[in-house]
N, CA, C and O atoms as CSV, one atom per row, in Angstrom:
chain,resi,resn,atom,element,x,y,z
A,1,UNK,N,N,15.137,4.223,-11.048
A,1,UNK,CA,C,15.235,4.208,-9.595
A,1,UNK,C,C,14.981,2.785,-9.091
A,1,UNK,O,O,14.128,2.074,-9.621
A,2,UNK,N,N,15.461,2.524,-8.431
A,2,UNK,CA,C,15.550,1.135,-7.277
A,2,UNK,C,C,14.159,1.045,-6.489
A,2,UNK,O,O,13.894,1.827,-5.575
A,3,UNK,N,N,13.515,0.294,-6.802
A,3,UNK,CA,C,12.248,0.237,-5.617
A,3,UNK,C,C,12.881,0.174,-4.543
A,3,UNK,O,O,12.978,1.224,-3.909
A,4,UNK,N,N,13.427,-0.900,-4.064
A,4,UNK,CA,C,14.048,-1.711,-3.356
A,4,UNK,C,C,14.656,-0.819,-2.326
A,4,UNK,O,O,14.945,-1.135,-1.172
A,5,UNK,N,N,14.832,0.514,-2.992
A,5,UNK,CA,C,15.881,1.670,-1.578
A,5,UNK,C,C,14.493,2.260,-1.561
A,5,UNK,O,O,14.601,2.888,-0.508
A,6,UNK,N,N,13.444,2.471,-1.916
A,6,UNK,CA,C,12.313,3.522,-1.391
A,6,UNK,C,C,11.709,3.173,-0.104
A,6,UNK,O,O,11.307,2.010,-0.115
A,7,UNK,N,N,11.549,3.664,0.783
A,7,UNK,CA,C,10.907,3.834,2.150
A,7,UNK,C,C,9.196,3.373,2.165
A,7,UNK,O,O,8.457,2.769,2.942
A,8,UNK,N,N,9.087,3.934,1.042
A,8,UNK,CA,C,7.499,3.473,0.590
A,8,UNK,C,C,7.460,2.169,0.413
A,8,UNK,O,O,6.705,1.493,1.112
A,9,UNK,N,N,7.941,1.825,-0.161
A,9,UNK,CA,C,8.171,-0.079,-0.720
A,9,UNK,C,C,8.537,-0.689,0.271
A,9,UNK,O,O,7.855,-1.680,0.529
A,10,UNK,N,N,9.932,-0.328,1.393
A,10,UNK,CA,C,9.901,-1.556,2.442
A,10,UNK,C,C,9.046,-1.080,3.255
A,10,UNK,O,O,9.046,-1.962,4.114
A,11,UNK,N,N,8.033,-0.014,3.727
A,11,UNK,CA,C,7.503,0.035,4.752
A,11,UNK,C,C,6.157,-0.770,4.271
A,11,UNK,O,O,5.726,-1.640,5.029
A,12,UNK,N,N,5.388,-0.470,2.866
A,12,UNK,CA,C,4.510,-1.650,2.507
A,12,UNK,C,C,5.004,-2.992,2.320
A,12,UNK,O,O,4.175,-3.784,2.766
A,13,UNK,N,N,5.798,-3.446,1.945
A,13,UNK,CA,C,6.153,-4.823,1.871
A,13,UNK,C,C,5.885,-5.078,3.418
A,13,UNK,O,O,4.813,-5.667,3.550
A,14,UNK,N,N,6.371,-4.881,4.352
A,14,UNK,CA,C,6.136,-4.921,5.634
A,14,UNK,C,C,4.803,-5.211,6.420
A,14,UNK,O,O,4.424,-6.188,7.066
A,15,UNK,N,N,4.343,-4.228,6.178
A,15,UNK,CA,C,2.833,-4.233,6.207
A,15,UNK,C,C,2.025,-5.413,5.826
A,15,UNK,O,O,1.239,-6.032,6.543
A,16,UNK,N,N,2.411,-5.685,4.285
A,16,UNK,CA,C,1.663,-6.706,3.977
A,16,UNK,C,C,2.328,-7.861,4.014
A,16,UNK,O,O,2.006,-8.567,3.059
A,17,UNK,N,N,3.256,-8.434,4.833
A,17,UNK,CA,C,3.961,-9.924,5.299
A,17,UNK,C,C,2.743,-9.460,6.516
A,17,UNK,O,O,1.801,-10.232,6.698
A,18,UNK,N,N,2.804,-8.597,7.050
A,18,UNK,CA,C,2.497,-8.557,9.054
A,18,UNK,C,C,0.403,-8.862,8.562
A,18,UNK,O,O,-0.486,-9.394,9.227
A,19,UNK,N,N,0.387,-8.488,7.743
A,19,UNK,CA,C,-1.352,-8.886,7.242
A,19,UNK,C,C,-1.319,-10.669,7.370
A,19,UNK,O,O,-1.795,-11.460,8.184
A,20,UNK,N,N,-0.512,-10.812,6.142
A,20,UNK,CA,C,-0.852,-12.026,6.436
A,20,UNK,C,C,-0.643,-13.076,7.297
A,20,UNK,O,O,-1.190,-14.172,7.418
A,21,UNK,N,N,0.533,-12.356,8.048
A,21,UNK,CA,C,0.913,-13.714,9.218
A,21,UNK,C,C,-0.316,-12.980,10.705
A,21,UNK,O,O,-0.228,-13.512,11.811
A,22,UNK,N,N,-1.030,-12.155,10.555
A,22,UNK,CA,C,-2.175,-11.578,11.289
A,22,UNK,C,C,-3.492,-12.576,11.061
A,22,UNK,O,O,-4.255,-12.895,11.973
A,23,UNK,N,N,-3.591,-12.922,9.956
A,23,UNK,CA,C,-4.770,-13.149,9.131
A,23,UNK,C,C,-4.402,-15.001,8.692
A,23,UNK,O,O,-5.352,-15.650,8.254
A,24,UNK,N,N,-3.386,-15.522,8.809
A,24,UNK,CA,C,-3.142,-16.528,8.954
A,24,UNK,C,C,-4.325,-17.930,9.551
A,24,UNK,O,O,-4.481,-19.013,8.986
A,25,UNK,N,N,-4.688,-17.678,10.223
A,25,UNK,CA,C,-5.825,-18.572,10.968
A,25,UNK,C,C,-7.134,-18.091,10.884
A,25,UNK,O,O,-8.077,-18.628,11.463
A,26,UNK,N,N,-7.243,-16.872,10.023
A,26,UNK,CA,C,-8.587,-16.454,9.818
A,26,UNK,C,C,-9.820,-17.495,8.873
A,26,UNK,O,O,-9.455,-17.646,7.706
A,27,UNK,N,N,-10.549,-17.875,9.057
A,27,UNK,CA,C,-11.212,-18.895,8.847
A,27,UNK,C,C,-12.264,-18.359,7.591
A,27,UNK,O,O,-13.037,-19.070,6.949
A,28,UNK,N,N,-12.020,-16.719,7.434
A,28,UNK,CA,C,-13.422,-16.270,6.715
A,28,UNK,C,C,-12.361,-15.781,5.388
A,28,UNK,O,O,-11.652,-14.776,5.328
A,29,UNK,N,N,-12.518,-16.736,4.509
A,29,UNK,CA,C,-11.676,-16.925,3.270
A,29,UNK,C,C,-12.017,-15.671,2.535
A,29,UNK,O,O,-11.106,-15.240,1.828
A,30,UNK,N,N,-12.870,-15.153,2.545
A,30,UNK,CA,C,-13.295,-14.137,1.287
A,30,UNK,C,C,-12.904,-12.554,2.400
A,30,UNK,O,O,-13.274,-11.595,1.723
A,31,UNK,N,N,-12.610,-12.293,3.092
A,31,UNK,CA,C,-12.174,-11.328,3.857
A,31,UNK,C,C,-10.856,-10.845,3.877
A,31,UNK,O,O,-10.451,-9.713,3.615
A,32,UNK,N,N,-9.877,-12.435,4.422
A,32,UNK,CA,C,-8.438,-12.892,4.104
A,32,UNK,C,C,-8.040,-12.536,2.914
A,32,UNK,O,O,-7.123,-11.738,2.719
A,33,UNK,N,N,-8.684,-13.086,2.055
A,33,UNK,CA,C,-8.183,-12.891,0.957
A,33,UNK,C,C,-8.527,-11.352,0.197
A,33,UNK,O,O,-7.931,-11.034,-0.833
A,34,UNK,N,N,-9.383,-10.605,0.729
A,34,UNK,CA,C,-9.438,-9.301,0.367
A,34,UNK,C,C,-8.304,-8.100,1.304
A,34,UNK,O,O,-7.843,-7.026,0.917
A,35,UNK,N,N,-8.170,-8.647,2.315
A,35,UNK,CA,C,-7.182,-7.860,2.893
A,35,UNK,C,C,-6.052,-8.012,2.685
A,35,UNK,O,O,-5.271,-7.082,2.892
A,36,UNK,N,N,-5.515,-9.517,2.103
A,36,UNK,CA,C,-4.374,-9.606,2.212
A,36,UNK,C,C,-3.715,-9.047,0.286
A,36,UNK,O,O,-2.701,-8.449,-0.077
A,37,UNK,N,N,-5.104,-9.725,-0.613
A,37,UNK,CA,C,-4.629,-9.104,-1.798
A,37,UNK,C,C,-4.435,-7.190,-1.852
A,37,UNK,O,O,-3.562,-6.663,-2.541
A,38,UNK,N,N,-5.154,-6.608,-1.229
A,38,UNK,CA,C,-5.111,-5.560,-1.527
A,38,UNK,C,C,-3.806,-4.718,-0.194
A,38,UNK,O,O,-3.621,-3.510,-0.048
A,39,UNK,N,N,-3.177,-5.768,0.507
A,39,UNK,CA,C,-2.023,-5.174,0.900
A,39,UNK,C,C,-0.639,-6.146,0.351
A,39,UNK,O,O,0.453,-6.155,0.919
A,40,UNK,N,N,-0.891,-6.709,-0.523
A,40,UNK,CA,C,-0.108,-6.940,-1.332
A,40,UNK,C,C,0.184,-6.352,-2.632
A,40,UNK,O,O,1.156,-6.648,-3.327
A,41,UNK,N,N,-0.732,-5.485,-2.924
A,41,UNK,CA,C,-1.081,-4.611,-4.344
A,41,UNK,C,C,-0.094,-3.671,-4.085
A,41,UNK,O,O,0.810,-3.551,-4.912
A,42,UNK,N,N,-0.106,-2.879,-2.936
A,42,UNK,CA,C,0.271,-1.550,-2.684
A,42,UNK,C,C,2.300,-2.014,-3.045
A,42,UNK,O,O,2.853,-1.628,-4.075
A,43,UNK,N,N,2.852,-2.640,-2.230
A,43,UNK,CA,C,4.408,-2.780,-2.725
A,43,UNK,C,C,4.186,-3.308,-4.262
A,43,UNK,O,O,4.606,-2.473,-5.064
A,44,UNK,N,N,3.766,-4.198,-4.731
A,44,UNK,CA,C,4.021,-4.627,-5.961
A,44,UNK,C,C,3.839,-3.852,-7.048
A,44,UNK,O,O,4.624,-4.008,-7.983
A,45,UNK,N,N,2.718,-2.808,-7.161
A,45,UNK,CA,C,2.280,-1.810,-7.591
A,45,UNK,C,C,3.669,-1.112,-8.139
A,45,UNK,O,O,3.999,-0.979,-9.317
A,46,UNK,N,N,4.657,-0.553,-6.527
A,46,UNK,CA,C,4.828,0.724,-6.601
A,46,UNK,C,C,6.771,-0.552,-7.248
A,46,UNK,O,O,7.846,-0.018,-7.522
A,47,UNK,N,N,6.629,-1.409,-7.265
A,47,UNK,CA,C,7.813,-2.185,-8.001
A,47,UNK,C,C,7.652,-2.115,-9.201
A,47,UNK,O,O,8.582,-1.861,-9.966
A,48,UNK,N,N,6.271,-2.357,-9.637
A,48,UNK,CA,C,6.003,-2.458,-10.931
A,48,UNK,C,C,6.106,-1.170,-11.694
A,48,UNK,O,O,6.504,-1.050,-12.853
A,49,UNK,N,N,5.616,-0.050,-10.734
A,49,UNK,CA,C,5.729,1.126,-11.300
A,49,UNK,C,C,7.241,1.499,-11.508
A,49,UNK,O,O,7.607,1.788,-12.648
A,50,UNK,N,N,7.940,1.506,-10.699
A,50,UNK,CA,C,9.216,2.140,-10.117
A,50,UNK,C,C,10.206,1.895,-11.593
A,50,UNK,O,O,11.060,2.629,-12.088
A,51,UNK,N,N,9.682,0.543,-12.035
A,51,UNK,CA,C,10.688,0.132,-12.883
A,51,UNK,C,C,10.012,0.218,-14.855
A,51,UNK,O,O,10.262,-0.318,-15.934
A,52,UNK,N,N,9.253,1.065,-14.383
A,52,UNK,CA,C,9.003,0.928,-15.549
A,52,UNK,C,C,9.945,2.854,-16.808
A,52,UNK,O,O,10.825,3.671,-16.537
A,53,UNK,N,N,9.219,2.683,-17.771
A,53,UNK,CA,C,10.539,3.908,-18.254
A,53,UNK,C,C,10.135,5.023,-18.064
A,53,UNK,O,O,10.864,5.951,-17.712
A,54,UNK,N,N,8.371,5.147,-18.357
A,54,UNK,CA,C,7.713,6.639,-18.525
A,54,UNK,C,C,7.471,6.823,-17.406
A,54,UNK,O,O,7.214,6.056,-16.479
A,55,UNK,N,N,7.591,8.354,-17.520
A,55,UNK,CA,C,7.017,8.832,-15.767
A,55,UNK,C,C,5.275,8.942,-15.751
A,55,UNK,O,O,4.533,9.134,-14.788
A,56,UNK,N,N,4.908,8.721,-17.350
A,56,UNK,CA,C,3.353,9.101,-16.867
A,56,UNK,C,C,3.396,7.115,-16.534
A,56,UNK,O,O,2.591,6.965,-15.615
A,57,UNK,N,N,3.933,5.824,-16.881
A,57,UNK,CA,C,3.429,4.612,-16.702
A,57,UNK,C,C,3.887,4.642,-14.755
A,57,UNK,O,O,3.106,4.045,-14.014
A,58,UNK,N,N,4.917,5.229,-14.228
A,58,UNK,CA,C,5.596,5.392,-13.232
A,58,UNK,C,C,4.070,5.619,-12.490
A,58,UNK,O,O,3.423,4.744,-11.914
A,59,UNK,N,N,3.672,7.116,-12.683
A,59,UNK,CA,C,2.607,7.534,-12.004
A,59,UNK,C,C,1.633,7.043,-11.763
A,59,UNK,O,O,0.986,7.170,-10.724
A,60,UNK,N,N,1.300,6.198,-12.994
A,60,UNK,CA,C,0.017,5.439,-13.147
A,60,UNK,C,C,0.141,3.860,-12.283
A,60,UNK,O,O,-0.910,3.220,-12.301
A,61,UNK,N,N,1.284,3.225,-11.569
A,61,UNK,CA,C,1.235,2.362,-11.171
A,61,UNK,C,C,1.219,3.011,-9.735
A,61,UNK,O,O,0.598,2.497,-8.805
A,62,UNK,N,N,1.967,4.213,-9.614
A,62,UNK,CA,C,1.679,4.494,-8.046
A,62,UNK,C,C,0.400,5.090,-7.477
A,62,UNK,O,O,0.131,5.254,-6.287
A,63,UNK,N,N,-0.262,5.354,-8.429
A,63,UNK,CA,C,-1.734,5.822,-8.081
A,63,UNK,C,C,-2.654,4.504,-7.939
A,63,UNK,O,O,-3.599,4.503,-7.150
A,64,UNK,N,N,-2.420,3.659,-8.538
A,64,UNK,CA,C,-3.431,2.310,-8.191
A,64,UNK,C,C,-2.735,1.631,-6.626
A,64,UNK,O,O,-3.360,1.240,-5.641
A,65,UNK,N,N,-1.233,1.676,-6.851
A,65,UNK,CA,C,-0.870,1.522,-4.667
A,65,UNK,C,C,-1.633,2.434,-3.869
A,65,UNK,O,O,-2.282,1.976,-2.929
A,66,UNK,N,N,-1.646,3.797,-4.141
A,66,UNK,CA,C,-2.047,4.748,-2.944
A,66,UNK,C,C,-3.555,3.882,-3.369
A,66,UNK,O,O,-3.893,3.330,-2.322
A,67,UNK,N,N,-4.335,3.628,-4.207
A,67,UNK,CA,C,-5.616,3.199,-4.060
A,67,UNK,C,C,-6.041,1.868,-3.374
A,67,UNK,O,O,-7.132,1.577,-2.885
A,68,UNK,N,N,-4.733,1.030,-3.477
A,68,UNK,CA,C,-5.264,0.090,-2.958
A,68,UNK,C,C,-4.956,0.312,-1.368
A,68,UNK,O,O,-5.470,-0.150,-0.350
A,69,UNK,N,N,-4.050,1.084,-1.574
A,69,UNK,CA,C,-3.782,1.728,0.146
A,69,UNK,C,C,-4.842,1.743,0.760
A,69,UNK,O,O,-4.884,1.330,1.919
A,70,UNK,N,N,-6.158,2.319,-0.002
A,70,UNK,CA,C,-6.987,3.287,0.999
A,70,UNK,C,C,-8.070,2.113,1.020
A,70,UNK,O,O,-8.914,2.101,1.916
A,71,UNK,N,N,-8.043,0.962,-0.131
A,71,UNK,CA,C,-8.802,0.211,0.009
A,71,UNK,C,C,-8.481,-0.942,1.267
A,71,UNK,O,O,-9.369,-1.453,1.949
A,72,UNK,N,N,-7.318,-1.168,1.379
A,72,UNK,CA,C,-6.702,-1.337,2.948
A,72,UNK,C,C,-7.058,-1.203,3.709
A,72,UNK,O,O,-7.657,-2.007,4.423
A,73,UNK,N,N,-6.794,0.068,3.902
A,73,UNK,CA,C,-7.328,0.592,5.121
A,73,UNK,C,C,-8.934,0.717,5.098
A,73,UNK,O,O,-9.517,0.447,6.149
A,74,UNK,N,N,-9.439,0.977,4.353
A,74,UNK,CA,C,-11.281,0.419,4.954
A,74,UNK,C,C,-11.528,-0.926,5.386
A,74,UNK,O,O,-12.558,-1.304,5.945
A,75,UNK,N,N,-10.020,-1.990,4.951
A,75,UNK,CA,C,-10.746,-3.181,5.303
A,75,UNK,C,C,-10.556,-3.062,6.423
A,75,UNK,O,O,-11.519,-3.222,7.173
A,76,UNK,N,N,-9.393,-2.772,6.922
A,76,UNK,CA,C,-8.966,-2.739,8.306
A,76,UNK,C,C,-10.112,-2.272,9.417
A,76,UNK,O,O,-10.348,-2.548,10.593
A,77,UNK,N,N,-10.710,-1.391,8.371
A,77,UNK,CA,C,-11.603,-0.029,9.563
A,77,UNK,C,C,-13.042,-1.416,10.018
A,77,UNK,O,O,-13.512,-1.735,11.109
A,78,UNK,N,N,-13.347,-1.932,8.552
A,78,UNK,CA,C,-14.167,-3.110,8.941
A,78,UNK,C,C,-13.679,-4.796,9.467
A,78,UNK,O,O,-14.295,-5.854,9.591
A,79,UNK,N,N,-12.506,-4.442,9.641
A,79,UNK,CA,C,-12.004,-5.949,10.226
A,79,UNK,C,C,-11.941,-5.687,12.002
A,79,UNK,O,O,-11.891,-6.711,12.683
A,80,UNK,N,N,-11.945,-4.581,12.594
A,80,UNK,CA,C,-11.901,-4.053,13.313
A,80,UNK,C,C,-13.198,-4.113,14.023
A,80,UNK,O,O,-13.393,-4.516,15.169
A,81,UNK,N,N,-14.414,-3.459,12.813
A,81,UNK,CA,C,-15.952,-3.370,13.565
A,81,UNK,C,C,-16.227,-5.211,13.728
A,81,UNK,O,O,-17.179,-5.578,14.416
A,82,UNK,N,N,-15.842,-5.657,13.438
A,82,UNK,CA,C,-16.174,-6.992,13.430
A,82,UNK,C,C,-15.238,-8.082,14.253
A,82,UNK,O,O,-15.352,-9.301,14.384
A,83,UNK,N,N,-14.415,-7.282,14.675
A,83,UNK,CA,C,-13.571,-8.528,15.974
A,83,UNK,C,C,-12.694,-9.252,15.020
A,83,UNK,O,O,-12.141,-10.252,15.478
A,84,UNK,N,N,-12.437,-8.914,13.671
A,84,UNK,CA,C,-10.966,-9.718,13.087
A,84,UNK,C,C,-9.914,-9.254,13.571
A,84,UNK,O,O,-8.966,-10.036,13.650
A,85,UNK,N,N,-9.813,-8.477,13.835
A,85,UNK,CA,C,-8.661,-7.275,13.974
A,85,UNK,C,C,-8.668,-6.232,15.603
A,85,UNK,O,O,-9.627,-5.582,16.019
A,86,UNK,N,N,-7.589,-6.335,16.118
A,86,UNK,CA,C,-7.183,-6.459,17.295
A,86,UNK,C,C,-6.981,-5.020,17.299
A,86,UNK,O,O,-6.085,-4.573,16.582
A,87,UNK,N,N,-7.904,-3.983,18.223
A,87,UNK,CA,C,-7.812,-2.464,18.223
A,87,UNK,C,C,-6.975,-1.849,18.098
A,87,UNK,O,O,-7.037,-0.763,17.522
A,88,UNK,N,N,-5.922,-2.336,18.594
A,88,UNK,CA,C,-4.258,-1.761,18.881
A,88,UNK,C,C,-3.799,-2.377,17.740
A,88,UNK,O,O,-3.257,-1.450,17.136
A,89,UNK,N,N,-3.675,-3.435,17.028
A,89,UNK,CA,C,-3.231,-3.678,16.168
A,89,UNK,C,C,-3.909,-2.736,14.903
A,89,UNK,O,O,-3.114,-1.918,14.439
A,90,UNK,N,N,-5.119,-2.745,14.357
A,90,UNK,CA,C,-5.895,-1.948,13.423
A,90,UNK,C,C,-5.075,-1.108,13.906
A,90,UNK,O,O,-3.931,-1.021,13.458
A,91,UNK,N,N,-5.525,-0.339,14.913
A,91,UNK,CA,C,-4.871,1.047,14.595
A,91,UNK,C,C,-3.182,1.671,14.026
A,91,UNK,O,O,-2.887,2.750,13.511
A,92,UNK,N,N,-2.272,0.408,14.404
A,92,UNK,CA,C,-1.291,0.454,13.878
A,92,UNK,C,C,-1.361,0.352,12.489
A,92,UNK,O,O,-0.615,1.107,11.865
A,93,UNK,N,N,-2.123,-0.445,11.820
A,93,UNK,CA,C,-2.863,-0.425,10.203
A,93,UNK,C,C,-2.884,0.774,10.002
A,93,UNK,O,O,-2.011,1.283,9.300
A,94,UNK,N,N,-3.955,1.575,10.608
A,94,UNK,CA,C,-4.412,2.454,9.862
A,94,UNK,C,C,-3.359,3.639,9.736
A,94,UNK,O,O,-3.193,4.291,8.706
A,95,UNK,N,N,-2.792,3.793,10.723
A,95,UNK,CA,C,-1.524,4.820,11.063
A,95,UNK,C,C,-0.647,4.485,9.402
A,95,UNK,O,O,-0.600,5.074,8.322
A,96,UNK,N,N,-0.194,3.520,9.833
A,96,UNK,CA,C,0.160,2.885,8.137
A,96,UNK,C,C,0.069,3.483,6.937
A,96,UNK,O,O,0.751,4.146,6.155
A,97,UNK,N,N,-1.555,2.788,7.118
A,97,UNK,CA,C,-2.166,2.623,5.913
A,97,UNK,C,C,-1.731,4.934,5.395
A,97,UNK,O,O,-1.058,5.474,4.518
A,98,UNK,N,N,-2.472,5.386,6.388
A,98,UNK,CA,C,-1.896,6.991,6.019
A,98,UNK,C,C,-0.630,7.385,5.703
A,98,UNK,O,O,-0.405,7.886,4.601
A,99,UNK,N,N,0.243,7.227,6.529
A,99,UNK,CA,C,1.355,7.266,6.136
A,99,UNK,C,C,2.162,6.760,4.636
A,99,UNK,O,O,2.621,7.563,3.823
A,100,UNK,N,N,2.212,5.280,4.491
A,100,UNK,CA,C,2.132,5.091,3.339
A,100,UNK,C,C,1.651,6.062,1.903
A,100,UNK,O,O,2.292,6.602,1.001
A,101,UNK,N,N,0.016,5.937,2.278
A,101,UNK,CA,C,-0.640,7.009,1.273
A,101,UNK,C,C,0.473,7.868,1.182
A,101,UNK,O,O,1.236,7.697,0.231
A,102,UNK,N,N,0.693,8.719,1.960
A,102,UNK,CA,C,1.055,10.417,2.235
A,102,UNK,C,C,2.879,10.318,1.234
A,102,UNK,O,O,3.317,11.186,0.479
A,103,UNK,N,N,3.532,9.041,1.593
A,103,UNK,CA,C,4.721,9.099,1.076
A,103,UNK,C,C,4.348,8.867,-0.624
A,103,UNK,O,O,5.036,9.237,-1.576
A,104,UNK,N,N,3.142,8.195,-0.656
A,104,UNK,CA,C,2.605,7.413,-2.182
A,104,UNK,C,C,2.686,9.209,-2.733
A,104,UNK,O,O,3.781,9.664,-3.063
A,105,UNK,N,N,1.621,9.955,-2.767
A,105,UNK,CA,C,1.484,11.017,-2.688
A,105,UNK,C,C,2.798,11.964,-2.887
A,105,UNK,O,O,2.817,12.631,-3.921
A,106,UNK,N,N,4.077,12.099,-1.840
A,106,UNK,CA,C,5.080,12.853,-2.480
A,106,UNK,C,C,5.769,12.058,-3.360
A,106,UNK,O,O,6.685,12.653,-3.928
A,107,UNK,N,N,5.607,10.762,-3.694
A,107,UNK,CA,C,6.785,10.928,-4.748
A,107,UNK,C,C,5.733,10.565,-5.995
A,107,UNK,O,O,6.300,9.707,-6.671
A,108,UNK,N,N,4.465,10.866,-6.550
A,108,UNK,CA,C,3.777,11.040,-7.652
A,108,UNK,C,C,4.222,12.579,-7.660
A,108,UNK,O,O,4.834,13.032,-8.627
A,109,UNK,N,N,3.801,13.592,-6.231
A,109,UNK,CA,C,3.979,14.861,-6.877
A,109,UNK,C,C,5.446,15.240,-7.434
A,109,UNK,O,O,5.677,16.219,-8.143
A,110,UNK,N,N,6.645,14.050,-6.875
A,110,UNK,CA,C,8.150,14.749,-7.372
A,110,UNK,C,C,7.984,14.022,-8.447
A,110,UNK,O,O,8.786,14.651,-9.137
A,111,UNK,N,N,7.429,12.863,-9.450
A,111,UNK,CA,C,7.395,12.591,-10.359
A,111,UNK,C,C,7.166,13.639,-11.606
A,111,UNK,O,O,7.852,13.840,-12.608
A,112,UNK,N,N,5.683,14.348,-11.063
A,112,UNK,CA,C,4.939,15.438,-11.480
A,112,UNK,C,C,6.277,16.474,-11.617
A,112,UNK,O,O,6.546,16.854,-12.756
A,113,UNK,N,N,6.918,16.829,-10.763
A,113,UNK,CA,C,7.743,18.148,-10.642
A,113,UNK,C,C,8.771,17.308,-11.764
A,113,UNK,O,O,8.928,17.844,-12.860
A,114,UNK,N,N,9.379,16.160,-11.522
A,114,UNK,CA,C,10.741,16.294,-12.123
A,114,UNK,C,C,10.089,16.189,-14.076
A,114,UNK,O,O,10.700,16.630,-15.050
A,115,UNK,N,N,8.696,15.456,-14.084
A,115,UNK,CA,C,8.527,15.677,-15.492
A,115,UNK,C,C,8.377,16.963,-16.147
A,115,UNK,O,O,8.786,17.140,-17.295
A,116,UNK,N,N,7.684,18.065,-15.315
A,116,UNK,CA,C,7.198,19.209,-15.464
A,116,UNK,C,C,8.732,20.496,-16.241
A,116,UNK,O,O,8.810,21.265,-17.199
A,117,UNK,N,N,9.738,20.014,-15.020
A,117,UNK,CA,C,11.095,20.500,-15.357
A,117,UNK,C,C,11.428,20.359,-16.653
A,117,UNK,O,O,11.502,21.375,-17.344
A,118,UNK,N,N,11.686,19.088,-17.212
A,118,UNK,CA,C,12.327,18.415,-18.098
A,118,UNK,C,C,11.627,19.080,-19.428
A,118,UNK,O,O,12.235,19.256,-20.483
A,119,UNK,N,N,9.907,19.503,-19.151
A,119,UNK,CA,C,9.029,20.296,-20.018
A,119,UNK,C,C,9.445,21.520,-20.600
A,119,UNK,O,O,8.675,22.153,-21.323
């Protein structure tokens, strides 16, 4: 399968360009760089996974995206308590950050189904 056509992949790739041109002038290096690596994890993840042959290596790369997903989104939840992150903007994060998850989520379980078949 094509990362590249999944909905999951351009809507995180997305996400994590809009992090960092957000986070661009942020001055607190060890923050930046935790938000922006771990919304860069989530597309690369699910590329790395997408293209690989086994469906259990498939699964196993999209379960570390949905994780770094969620690790995302806590930064967000604390970039937020702390005035990095612009209320209306976070919350567009976090909306995201779920969504994402939730699509991460159906296509491990159609992974699950189409290996299960083939069983």
């Amino acid at each position: 399968m094509n990362f590249e056509k999944l909905q999951v992949w351009k809507r995180s790739a997305r996400l994590s360009a809009e992090l960092y041109k957000a986070m661009r002038d942020l001055r607190d290096f060890g923050f930046k760089d935790q938000i922006t690596r771990s919304g860069l994890s989530v597309p690369s993840n699910i590329a790395e996974g997408m293209t690989r042959s086994t469906t259990r290596d498939k699964r196993h790369f999209l379960i570390i995206a949905r994780s770094s997903c969620s690790e995302l989104r806590t930064q967000v939840y604390i970039g937020m308590d702390i005035d990095y992150i612009d209320a209306q903007q976070g919350r567009h994060w976090l909306q995201e950050t779920r969504e994402i998850s939730s699509m991460l989520q159906g296509l491990i379980t159609s992974l699950d189904n189409e290996d299960f078949a083939a069983s």
